[in-house]
OpenMM code with the backbone's topology and positions (N, CA, C; nanometers):
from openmm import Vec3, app, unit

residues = "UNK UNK UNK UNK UNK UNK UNK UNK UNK UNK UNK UNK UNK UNK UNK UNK UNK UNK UNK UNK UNK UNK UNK UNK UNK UNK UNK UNK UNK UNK UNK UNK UNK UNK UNK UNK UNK UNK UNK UNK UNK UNK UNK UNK UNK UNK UNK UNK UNK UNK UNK UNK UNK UNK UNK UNK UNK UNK UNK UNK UNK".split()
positions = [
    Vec3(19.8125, 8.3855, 5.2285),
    Vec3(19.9225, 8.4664, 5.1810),
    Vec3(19.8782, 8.5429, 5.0559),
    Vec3(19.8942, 8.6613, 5.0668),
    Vec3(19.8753, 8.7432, 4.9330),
    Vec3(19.9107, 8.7344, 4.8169),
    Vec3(19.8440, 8.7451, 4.7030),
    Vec3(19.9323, 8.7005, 4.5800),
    Vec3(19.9530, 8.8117, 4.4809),
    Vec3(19.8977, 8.9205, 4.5583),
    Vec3(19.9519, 9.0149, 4.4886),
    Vec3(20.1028, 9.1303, 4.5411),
    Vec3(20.1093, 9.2546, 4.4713),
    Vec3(20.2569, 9.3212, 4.5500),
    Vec3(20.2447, 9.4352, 4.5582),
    Vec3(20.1594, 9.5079, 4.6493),
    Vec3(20.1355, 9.6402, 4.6662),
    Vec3(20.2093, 9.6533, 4.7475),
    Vec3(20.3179, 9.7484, 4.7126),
    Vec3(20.4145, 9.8423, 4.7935),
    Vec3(20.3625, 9.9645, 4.8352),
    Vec3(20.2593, 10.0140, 4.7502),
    Vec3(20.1960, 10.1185, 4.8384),
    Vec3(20.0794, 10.1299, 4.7971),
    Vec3(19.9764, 10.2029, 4.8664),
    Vec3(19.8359, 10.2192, 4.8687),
    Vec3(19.7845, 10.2635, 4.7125),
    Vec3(19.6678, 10.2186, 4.7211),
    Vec3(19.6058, 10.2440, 4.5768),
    Vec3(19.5969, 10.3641, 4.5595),
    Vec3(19.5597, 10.4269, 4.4002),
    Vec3(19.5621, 10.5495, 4.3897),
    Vec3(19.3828, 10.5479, 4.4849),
    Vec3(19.3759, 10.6632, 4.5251),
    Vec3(19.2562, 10.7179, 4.5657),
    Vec3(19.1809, 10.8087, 4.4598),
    Vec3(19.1803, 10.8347, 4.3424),
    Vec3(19.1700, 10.9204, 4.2597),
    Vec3(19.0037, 10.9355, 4.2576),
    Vec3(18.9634, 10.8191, 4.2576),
    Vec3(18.8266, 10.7570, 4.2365),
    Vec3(18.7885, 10.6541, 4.3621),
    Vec3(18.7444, 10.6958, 4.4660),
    Vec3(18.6976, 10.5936, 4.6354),
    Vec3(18.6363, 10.4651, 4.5621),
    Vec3(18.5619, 10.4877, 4.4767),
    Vec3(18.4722, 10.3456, 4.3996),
    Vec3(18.5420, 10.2643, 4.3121),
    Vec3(18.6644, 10.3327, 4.2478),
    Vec3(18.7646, 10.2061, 4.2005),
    Vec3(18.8585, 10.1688, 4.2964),
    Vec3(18.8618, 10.2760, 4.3948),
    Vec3(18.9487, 10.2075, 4.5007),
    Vec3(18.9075, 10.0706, 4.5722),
    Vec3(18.7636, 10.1165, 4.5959),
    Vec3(18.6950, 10.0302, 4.6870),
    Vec3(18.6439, 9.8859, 4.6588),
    Vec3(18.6366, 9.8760, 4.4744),
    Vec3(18.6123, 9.7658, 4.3851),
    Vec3(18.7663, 9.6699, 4.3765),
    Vec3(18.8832, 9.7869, 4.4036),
    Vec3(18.9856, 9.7161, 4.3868),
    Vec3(19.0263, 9.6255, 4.5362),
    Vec3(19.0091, 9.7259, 4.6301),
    Vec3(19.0460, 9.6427, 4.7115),
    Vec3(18.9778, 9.4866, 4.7818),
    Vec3(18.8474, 9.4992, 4.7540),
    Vec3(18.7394, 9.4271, 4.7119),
    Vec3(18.7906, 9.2598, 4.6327),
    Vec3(18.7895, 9.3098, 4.5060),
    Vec3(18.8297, 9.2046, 4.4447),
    Vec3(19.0314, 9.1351, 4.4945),
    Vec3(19.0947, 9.2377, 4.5664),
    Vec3(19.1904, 9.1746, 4.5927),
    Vec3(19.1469, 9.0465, 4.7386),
    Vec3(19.0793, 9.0979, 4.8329),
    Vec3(19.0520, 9.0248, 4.9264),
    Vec3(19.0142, 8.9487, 4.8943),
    Vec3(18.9188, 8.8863, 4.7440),
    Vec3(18.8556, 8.7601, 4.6949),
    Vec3(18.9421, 8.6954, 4.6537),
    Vec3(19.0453, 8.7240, 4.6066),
    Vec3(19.2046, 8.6679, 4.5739),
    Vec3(19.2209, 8.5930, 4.6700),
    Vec3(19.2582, 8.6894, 4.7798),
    Vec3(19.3623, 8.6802, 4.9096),
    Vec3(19.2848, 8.5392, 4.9649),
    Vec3(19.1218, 8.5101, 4.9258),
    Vec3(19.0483, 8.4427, 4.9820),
    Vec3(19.0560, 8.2796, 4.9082),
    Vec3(19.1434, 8.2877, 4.7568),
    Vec3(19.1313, 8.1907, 4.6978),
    Vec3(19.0050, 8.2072, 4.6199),
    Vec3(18.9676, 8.3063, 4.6124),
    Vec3(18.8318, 8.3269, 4.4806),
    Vec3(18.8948, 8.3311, 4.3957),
    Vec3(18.8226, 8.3819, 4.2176),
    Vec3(18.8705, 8.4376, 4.1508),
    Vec3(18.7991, 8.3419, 3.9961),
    Vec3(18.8680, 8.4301, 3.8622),
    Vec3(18.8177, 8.3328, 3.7698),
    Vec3(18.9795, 8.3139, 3.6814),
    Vec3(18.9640, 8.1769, 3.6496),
    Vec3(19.0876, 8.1621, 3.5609),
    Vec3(19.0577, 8.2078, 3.4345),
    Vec3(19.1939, 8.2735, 3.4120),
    Vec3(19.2303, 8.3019, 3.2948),
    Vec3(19.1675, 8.2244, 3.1999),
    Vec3(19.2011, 8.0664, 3.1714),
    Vec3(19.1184, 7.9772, 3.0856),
    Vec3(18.9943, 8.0526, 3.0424),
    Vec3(18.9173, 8.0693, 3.1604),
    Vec3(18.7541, 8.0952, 3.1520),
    Vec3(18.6917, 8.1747, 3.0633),
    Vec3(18.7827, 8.3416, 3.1116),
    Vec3(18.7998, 8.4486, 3.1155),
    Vec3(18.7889, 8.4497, 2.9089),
    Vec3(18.9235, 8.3418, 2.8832),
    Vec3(18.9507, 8.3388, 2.7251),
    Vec3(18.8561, 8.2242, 2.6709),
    Vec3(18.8020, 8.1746, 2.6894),
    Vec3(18.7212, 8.0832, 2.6308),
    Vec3(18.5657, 8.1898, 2.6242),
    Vec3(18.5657, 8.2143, 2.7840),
    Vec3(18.4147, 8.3491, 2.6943),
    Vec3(18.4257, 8.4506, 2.6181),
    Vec3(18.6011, 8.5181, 2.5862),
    Vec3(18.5815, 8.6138, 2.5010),
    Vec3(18.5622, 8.5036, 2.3998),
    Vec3(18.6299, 8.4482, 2.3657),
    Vec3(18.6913, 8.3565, 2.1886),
    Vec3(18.5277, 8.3636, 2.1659),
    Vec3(18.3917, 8.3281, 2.2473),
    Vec3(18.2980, 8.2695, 2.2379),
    Vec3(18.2492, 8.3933, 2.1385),
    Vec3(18.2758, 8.5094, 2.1966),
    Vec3(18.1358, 8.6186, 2.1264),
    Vec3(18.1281, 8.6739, 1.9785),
    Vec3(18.0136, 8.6645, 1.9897),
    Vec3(18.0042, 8.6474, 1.8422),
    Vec3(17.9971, 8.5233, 1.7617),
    Vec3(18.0341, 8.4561, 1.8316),
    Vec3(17.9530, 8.2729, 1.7992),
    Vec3(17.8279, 8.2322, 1.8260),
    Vec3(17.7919, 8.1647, 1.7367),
    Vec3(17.6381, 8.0592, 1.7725),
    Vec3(17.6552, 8.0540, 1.8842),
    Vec3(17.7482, 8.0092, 1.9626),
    Vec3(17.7573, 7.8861, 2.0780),
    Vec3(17.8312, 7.9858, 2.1847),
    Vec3(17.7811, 8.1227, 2.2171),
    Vec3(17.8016, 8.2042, 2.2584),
    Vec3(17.8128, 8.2184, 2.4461),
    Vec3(17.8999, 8.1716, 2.5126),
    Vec3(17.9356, 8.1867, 2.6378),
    Vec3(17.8560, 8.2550, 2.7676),
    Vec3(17.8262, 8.1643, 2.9010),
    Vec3(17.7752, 8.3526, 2.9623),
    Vec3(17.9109, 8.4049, 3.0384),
    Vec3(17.9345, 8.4753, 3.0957),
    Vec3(18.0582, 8.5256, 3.1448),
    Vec3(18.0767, 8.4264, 3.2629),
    Vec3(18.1741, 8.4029, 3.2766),
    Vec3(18.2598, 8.3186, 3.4235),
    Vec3(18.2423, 8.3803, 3.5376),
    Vec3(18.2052, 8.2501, 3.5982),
    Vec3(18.1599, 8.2834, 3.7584),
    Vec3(18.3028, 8.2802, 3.8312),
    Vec3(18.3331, 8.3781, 3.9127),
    Vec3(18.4285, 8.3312, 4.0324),
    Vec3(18.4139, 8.1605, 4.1035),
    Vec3(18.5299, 8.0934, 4.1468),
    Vec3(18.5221, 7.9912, 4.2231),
    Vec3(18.6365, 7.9898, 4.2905),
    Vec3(18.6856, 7.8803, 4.3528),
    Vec3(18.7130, 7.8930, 4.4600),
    Vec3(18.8509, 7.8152, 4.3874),
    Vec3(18.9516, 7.8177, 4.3671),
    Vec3(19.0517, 7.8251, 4.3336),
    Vec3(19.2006, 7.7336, 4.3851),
    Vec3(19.1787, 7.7719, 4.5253),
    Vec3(19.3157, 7.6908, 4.6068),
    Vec3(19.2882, 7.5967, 4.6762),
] * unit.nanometer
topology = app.Topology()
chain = topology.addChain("A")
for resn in residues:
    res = topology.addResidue(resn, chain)
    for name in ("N", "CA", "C"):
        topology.addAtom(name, app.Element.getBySymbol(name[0]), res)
């Protein structure tokens, strides 16, 4: 089940953000994704000694 709410089609303005968007929604739709948690624990990190690498997608549901 989808967890997002597109009532209508993406803008097309740009085919390559279209195509990244719809992309990363199907990794959703798939139970991918990175939590929020993650997401804020590697920004808080930068610029620290103890400096983060960015969050991997996992598998979620």
């Amino acid at each position: 089940m989808a967890r997002h709410n597109l009532d209508r089609p993406l803008p097309a303005d740009d085919p390559t953000d279209a195509a990244l968007t719809e992309e990363a929604l199907a990794e959703l739709d798939s139970g991918m994704g990175i939590p929020l948690a993650d997401i804020k624990a590697w920004v808080e990190s930068w610029g620290t000694d103890d400096e983060l690498p960015p969050p991997e997608a996992r598998r979620f549901r």
